[in-house]
Each structure stands twice: as structure tokens, then as C-alpha cells.
C-alpha positions as MATLAB code, in Angstrom:
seq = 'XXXXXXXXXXXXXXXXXXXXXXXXXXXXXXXXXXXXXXXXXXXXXXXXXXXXXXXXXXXXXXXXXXXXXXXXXXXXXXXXXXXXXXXXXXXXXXXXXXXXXXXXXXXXXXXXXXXXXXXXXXXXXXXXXXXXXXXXXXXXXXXXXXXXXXXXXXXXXXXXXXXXXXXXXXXXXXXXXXXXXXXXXXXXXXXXXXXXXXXXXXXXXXXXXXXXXXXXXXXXXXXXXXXXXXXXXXXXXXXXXXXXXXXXXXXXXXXXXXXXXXXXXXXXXXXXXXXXXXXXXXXXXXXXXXXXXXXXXXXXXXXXXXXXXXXXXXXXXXXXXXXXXXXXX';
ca = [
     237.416   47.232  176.828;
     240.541   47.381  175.236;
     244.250   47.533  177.045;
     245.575   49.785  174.731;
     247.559   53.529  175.897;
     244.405   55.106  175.889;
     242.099   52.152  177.067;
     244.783   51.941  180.134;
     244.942   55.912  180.510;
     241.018   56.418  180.901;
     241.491   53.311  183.551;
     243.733   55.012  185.322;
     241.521   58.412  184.963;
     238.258   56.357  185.992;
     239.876   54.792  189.474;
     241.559   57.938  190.233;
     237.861   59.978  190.137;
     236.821   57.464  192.769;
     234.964   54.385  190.471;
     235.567   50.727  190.953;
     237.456   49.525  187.457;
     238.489   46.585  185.444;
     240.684   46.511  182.297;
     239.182   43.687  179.446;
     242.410   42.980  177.786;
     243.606   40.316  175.007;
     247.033   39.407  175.624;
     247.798   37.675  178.577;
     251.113   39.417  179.302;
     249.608   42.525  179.401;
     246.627   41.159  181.797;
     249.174   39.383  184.324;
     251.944   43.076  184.432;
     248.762   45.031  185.249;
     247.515   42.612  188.249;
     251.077   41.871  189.474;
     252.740   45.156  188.961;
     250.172   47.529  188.113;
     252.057   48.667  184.969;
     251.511   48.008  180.805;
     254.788   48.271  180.098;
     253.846   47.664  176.586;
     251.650   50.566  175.931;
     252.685   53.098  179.000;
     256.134   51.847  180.400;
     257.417   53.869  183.830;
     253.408   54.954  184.342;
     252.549   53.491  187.894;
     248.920   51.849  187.939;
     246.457   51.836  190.853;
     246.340   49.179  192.978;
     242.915   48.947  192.706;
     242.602   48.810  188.772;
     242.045   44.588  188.058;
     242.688   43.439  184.224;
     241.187   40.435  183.035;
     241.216   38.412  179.871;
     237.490   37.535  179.941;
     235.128   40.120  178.692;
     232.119   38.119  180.682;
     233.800   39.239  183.820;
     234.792   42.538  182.872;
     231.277   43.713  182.073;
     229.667   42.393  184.889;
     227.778   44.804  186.550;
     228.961   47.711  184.222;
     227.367   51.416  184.553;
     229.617   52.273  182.364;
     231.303   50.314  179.056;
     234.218   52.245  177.428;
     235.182   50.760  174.596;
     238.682   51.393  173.657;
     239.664   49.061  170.424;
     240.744   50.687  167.342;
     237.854   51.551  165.245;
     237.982   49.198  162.188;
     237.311   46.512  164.709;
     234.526   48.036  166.577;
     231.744   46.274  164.835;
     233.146   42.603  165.109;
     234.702   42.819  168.671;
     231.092   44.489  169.833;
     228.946   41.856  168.464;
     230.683   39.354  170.557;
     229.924   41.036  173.934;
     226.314   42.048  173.081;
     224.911   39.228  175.301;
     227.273   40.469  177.822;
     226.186   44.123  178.199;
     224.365   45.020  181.402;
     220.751   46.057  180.579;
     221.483   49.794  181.348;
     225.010   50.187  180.705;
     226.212   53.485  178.682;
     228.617   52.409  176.055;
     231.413   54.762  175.931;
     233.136   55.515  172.855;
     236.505   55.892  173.398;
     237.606   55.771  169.457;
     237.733   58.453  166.987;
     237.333   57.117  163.529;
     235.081   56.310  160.277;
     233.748   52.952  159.756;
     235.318   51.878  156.121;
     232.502   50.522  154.018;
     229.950   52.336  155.809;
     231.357   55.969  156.861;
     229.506   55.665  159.894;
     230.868   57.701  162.889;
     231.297   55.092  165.617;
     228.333   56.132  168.070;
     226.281   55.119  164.870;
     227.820   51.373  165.019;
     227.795   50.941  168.777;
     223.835   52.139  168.245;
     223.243   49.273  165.387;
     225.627   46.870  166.906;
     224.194   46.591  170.321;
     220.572   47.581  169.441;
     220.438   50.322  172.102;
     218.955   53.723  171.756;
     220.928   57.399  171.446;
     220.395   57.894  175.323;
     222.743   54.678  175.866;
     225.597   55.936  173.837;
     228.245   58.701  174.708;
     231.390   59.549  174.216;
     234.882   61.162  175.545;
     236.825   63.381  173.280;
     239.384   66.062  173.537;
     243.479   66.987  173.433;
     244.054   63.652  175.323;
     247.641   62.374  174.678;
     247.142   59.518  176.680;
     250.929   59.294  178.390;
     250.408   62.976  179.157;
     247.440   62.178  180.950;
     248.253   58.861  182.333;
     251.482   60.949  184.329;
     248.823   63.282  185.678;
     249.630   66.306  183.664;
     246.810   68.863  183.515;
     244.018   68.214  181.028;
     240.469   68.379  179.866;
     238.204   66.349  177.717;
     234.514   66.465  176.398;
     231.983   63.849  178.051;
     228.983   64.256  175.037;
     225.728   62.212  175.059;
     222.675   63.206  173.284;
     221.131   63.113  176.463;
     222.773   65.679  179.297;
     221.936   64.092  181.711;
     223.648   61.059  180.773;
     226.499   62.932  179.754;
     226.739   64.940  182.964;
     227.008   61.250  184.904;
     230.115   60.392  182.553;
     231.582   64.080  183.778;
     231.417   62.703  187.106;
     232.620   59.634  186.646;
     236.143   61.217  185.598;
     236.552   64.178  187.337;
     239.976   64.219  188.889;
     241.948   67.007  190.417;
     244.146   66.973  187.523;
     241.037   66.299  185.056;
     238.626   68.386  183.761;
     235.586   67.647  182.466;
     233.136   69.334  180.696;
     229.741   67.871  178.682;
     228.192   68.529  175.551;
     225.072   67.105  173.952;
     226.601   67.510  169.727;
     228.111   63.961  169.431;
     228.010   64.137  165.876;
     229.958   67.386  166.121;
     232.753   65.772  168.925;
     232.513   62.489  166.753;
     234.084   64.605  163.161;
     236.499   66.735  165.268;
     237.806   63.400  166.323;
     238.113   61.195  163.200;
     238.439   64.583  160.720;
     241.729   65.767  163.051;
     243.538   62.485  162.939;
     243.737   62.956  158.876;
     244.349   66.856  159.104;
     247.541   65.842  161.361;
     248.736   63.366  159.018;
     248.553   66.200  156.691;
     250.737   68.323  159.001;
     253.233   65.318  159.804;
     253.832   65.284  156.042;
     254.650   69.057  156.029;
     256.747   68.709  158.922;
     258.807   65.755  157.391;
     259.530   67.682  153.887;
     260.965   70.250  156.498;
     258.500   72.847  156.315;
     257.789   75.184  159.300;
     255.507   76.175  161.983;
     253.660   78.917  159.274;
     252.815   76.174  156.731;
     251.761   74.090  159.841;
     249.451   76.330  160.879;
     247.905   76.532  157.665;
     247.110   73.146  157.171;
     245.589   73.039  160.590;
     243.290   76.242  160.358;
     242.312   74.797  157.042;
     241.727   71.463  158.370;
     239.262   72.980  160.828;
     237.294   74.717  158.065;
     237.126   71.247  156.602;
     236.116   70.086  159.821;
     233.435   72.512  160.602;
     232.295   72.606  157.158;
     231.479   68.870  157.215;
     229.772   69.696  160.456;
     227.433   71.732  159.430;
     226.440   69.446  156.423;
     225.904   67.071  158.954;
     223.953   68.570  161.765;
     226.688   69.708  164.155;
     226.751   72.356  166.240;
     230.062   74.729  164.388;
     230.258   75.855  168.224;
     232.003   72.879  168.912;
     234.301   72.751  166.468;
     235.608   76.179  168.250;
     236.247   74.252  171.872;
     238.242   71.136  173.166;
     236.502   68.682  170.825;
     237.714   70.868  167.919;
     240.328   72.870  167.720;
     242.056   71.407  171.262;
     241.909   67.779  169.862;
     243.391   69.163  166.425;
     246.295   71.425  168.005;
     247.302   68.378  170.139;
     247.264   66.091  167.587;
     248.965   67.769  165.028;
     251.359   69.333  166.959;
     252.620   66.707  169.523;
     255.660   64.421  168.720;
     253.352   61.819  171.382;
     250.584   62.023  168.431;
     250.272   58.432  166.164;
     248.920   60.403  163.192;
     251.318   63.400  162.860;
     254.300   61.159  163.313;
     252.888   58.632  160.545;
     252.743   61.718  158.505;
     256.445   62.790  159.241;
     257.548   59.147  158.403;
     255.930   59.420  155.430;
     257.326   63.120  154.476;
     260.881   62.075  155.141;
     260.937   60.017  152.480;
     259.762   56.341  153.644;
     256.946   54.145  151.692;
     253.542   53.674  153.094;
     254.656   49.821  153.822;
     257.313   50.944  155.504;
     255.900   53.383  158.118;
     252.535   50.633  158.850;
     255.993   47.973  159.800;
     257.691   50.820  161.992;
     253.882   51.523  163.461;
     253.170   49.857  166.796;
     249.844   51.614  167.275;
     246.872   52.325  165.190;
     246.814   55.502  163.342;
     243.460   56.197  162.714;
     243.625   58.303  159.938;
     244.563   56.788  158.219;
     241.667   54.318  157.303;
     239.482   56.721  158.262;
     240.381   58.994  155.334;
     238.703   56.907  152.640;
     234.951   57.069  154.523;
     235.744   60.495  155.296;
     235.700   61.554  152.093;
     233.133   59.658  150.866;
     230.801   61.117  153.800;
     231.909   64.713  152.021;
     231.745   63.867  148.657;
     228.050   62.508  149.436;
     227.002   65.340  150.925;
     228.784   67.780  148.340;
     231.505   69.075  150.738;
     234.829   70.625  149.862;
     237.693   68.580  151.525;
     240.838   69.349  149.969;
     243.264   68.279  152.652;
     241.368   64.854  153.236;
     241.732   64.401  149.297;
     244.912   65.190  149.322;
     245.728   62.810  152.245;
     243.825   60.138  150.566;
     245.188   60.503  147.381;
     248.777   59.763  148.545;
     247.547   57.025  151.060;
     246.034   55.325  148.935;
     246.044   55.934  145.504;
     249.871   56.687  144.979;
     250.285   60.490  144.703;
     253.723   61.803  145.623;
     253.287   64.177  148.889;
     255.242   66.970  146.910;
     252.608   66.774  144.246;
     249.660   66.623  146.801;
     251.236   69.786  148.152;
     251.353   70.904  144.916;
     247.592   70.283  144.148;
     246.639   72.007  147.594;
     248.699   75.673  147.240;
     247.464   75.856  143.620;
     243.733   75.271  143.946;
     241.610   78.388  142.239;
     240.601   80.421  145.035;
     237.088   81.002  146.224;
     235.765   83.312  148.269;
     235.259   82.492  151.883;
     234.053   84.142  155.162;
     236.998   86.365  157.089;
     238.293   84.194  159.344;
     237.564   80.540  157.787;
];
């Protein structure tokens, strides 16, 4: 549900593991080039379809029969595009979250609003998370993701369900863990995009992203997650790809941002949704609620939306008092 790079990659990822498929998408344009050429030249130009993959512009027909529902729309629209296909759903569908944000106004992770949304219970909800550049893994490059559910069994069917010979698969049962390494990377890379655009290196790079994973895991554990996971592809793979990759939304709203242009500016030059950048705001207020230190996400909020000049931000970050921490974090 959703025709977007990603909602077209895992398409492509769930007919090539064998399952029968159809793309829900809004535009008609988009619809018509994936029936008539199998291509979105919009999202994935050059990136050859299968035949077998059907688009559609009515959700009705697109969920018929559904074992499985990924939904694939940015995240501030989550709540308000799922209400309307509620009395679609198949009785026993799994709704897949494909989307890693924060809801704004509620900080809820997204399994959270698909669970209040469509009145279903935990066992109904999973997720797929990892280093997924979706162009990387819509040309078939080699690559691995996280299927979580609370329930492993569950999560274990959605394994199998996208299993490819390029594609690997493997499950977890922490979705509120795989849920923050999702949304919390997106606004650690945005961090690193800055860096990158004021023209500093691959050493300040990797600070911000090793600290951005103590933020990460630190929030974690606040939360309930398992700090295991934070360690594996939901974690640190989905943060190294994200904030390293010139393919990645986030980091290259950050360089945008760190070469000088206004926050106006970059959202005009934007065609996709980075999702860090709402995100940041509930972030924060999910740490600041439960008395977490997140100076990067502060920082990244601060200039996003409150007006702080990145060289000040960077600034406020090197010259915080030091504390002392665990070797290693």
C-alpha cells in the first residue's frame, strides 16, 4: 500500500520470493507504467518490474484476499490513510510496517498506530527493517533485512514470504527495539549529512554515528528494547547505510542543509519524504519524557525547527561537559 521506491522495491522483493502481489497506488500514471511496462519510472527509473506484479488505484481490490498488508506511505500519514481501509482489511491479515518514523503529536512508534488504528492485536502487526536502500535492492544487489513480530511465529511467515536468493532474511521478536533503530537513524544521518556538507570528514562522521547509536540504544533500553538489537541489522546496519549512502533521503537532506541552503529550500529540492525529519520533534519528546540524554536529536531539532545555525549546533555538541560512560558507548 503505497507506490513509493520502497513500497515498489518490497513488491518487487515479495513476487521474486514466489508470492502473488499487487501494488495500491494513488496516481494513475504510476498505476498504468507499472501494468503496461512494468516500470515506476518515477520512483525507480531503468529497474525492470515483474510481469506478474499488478498495480491498481483501488485499495478495495488491492486488499482483497491479503495474508499480508505492507503498508508503505510515509509515516505522518499513516493514521488517516489507515482508517480509510479498515473496513477493507482481511480478517487475518498481518499489517506490515514498512515505515520508520514517530507519529508527531503522539510519539507513537508506528506498530503502536497500525495497533489503535485498525483495532487488531500485537500478534497482527510486524514489521521489516534493515540497511535497505531500496534502488540497491530493487537491482538485486545483495542484502538483508529484519522481519520482527512480537509473535515468532508470525514473524518467521514474513521471513518466508521474502526470502530471495539475493535476500536475506532474518526475524526478531523486539519491535520496539527495530521500530527506534529505524525512526532514531533517519535523524542521526541528518546529523551526519550536516557534517558532511560543512566539509567535515569520515572521523567526525563516525562520531556522530557511534554516538547516535548510544542515543539509540539508550532510548531502547528506557523503553523496553532488547540493546542486542541495536548491535545487528536493525541497528547499526540500518544506521551505517543511512548515514553513509549518497542513495539515503536523510543524509542528503542533511548535506543540503550543511552546504549552506535554508530549510525551505532543501523541502522544494526534496522529491521524497525524509523522515527525520518530522520525526525528530516526537523523538525527543519520547526522551525527554522518559529522562533520556539525546544530544544529537536536540541538536537536529534545534536547527530544524527552532532556527539554530548548524555551526552553532556543532558547537553545542563538541562542548557538552563530559560524563562518564561505559568503554565502548
Amino acid at each position: 500500500m503505497g507506490a513509493g521506491s520502497w513500497g515498489t522495491t518490497f513488491t518487487k522483493l515479495l513476487s521474486d520470493a514466489g508470492g502473488e502481489v499487487v501494488l495500491w497506488g494513488r496516481r494513475p500514471e504510476i498505476v498504468q507504467a507499472v501494468n503496461e511496462r512494468h516500470e515506476n519510472p518515477d520512483y525507480l527509473p531503468d529497474v525492470t518490474l515483474p510481469e506478474a506484479v499488478r498495480a491498481t488505484l483501488d485499495p478495495a481490490e488491492a486488499l482483497r484476499g491479503a495474508d499480508f498488508v505492507a503498508l508503505a506511505v510515509p509515516a505522518q500519514t499513516l493514521r488517516h490513510n489507515l482508517a480509510a481501509w479498515v473496513p477493507l482489511l482481511p480478517p487475518d491479515a498481518v499489517l506490515v510496517s514498512l515505515m520508520k518514523g514517530v507519529e508527531l503529536g503522539t510519539a507513537r512508534r508506528m506498530s503502536e498506530v497500525i495497533r489503535e488504528v485498525a483495532d487488531v492485536p500485537e500478534d497482527r502487526v510486524a514489521l521489516f527493517s534493515g540497511p535497505n536502500l531500496a534502488r540497491e535492492i530493487a537491482t538485486g544487489e545483495p542484502g538483508a533485512a529484519v522481519a520482527g513480530c512480537a509473535d515468532e511465529t508470525v514473524a518467521q511467515r514474513l521471513q518466508a514470504a521474502t526470502m530471495t536468493p539475493y535476500f536475506r532474511v532474518y526475524t526478531s521478536t523486539d519491535v520496539v527495539g527495530c521500530e527506534l533503530g529505524g525512526a532514531v537513524k533517519n535523524i542521526v544521518a541528518l546529523c551526519v549529512g550536516m557534517a558532511a556538507g560543512l566539509g567535515f570528514g569520515a572521523s567526525t562522521q563516525a562520531v556522530l554515528m557511534t554516538r547516535g547509536l548510544a542515543e539509540i540504544a539508550r532510548l531502547g533500553a528506557a523503553l523496553g528494547a532488547d540493546e542486542h538489537t541495536f548491535a545487528g541489522l536493525a541497528g547499526m546496519g540500518d544506521l551505517v547505510g543511512t548515514c553513509m549512502s549518497p542513495l539515503s533521503r536523510n543524509r542528503t537532506f542533511g548535506v543540503n542543509l550543511g552546504r549552506g541552503m535554508t530549510l525551505d529550500e532543501v523541502v522544494a529540492v526534496t522529491r521524497q519524504t525524509a523522515e527525520g525529519v518530522k520525526s525528530s520533534e516526537p523523538v525527543l519528546e519520547l526522551a525527554r519524557k522518559h529522562n533520556v540524554e539525546m544530544p544529537i536529536t536536540e541538536a537536529v531539532t534545534a536547527v530544524l525547527h527552532h532556527g539554530m545555525p548548524i555551526k552553532e549546533a556543532a558547537i553545542s555538541l563538541i562542548s557538552r561537559s563530559p560524563k562518564p560512560e561505559r568503554y565502548g558507548v
